[in-house]
C-alpha positions as CSV (number, residue, x, y, z in Angstrom):
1,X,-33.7,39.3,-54.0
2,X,-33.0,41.0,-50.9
3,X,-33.8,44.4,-52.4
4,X,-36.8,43.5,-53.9
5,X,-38.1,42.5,-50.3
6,X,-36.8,45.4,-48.5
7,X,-38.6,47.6,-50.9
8,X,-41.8,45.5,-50.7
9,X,-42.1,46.0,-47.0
10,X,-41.0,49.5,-46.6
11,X,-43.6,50.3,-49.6
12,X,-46.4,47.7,-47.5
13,X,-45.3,49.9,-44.4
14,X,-45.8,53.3,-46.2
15,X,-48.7,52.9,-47.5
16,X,-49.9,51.1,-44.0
17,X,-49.1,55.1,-42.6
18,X,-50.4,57.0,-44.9
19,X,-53.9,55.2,-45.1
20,X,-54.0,55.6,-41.0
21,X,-52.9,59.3,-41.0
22,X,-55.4,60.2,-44.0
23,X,-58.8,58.1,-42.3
24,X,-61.7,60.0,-41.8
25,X,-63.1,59.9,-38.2
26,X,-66.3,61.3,-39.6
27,X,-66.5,57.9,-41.3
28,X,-67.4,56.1,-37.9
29,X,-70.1,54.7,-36.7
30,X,-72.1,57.1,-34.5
31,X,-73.6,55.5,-31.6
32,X,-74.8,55.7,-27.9
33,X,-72.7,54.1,-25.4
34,X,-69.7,55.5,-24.0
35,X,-70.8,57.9,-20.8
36,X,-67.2,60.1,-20.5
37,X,-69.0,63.0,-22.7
38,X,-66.5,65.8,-23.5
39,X,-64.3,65.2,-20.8
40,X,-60.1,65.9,-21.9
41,X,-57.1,65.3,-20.3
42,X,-55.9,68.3,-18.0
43,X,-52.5,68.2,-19.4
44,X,-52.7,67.6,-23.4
45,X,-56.0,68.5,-23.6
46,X,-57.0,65.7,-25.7
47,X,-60.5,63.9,-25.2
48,X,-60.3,61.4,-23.5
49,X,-63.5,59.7,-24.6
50,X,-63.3,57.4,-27.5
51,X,-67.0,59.1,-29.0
52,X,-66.9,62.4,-27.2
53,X,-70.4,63.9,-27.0
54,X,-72.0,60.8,-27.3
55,X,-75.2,59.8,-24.8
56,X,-74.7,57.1,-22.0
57,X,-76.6,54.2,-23.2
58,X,-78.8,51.8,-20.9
59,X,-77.7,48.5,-20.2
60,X,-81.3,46.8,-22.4
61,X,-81.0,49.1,-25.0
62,X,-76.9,48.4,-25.1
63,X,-77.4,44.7,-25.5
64,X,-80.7,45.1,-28.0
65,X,-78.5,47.2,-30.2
66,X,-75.4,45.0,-30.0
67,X,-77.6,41.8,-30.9
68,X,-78.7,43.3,-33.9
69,X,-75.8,45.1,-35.7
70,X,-75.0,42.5,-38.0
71,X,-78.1,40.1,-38.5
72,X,-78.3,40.9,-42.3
73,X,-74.9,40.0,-42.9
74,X,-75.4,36.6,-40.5
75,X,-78.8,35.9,-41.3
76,X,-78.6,32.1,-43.3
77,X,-80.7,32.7,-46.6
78,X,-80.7,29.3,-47.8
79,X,-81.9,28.1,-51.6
80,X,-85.3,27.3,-52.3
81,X,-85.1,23.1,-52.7
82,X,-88.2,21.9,-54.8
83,X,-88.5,18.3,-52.7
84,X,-89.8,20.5,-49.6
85,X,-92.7,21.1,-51.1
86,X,-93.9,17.3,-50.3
87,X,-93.1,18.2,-46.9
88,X,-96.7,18.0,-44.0
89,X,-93.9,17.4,-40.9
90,X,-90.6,17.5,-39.3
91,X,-90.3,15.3,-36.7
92,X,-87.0,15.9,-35.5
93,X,-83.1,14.3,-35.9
94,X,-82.6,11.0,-36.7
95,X,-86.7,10.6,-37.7
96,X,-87.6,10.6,-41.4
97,X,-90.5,13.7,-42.1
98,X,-93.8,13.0,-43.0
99,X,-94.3,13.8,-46.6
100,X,-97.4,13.5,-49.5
101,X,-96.9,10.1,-51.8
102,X,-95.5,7.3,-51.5
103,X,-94.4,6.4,-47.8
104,X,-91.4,5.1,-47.5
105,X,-89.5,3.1,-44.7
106,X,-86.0,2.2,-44.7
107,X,-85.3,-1.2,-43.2
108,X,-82.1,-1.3,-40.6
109,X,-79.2,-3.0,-42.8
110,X,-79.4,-6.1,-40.1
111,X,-82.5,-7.9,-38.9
112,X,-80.9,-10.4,-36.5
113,X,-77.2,-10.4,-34.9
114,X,-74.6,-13.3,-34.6
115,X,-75.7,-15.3,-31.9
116,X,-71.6,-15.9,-29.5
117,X,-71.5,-18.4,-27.1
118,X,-70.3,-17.0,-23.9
119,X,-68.1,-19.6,-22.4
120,X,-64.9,-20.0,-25.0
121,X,-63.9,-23.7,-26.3
């Protein structure tokens, strides 16, 4: 049993490395934003700019961008429901909508409360 979990993780682990040494930076998203340009480090020589090249973007266009990335994956696309079609108004929370037929009212469960004495016997 012990075996079988060493091998799982060092296999799990393995293949962890390999997928990270063998990813294709070309595969990233290209995008404005990060003003350090081409700029490397005066002793390895490495850039030290996580998108070298890329432009400095402006602060409106930055947020714009960032708002929306991801609105097709977030956006709610909800079901068409048949009974909205009776639908003339939504008033609100807690307020039934106006609709075409029949108006209906619900009457509250209790129409008069029990009436305590304050003063205990």
């Amino acid at each position: 049993m012990k075996l079988s979990a060493i091998v799982l993780v060092v296999t799990a682990l393995v293949s962890l490395t390999v997928s990270l040494a063998l990813a294709n930076p070309a595969m990233l998203p290209q995008h404005p934003g990060y003003p350090m340009g081409k700029a490397v480090d005066p002793v390895t020589g490495q850039s030290v700019a996580n998108d070298p090249g890329q432009i400095n973007m402006k602060n409106k266009e930055a947020l714009t961008n960032a708002a929306i990335v991801d609105d097709n994956r977030s956006k709610q696309n909800l079901l068409f429901n048949q009974n909205d079609e009776r639908l003339l108004e939504k008033p609100g929370a807690g307020l039934l909508p106006k609709v075409e037929g029949p108006n209906i009212t619900i009457e509250p469960p209790v129409k008069e409360g029990t009436k305590v004495s304050a003063a205990p016997e």
